[in-house]
C-alpha positions, 0 to 999 in steps of 0.5 A, a space after each residue: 724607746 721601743 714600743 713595748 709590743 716590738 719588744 714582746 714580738 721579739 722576745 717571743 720569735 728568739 724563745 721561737 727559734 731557741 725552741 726549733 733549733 734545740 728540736 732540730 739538734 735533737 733530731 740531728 743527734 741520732 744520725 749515724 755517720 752512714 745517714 750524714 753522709 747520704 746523699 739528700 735531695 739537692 743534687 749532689 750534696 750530703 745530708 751533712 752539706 744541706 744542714 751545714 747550709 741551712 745552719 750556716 746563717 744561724 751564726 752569721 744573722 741578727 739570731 746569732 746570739 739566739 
C-alpha cells in the first residue's frame, strides 16, 4: 500500500496539470487561423506544429487521463 504522502504528492501534480492544461486551452482558444498558422520559433514549423508537438504527449503518457 502506498504511502499516503505519494498519494498526496500525486493528487496535487494531476490537479497541477489539470489547472496549466485548461490555462493554456484558454490562451490557444484566441488564436485566429492567420496566428496558428505563423511561423514559430523552431525552424520551419507553425505555431500550429510546435503545440500539436508539445501536447502530443498529453494523450500518450501516465497524464493522459489527467
Amino acid at each position: 500500500m502506498p504511502e499516503p504522502r505519494v498519494t498526496e504528492t500525486r493528487k496535487a501534480l494531476e490537479q497541477a496539470i489539470h489547472v496549466e492544461r485548461s490555462a493554456l486551452a484558454q490562451d490557444l482558444a484566441a488564436l485566429d487561423e492567420a496566428q496558428w498558422a505563423r511561423a514559430s520559433l523552431c525552424e520551419r514549423w507553425t505555431v500550429e506544429e510546435v503545440v500539436a508537438h508539445l501536447t502530443a504527449g498529453a494523450s500518450t503518457g501516465w497524464g493522459a487521463g489527467c
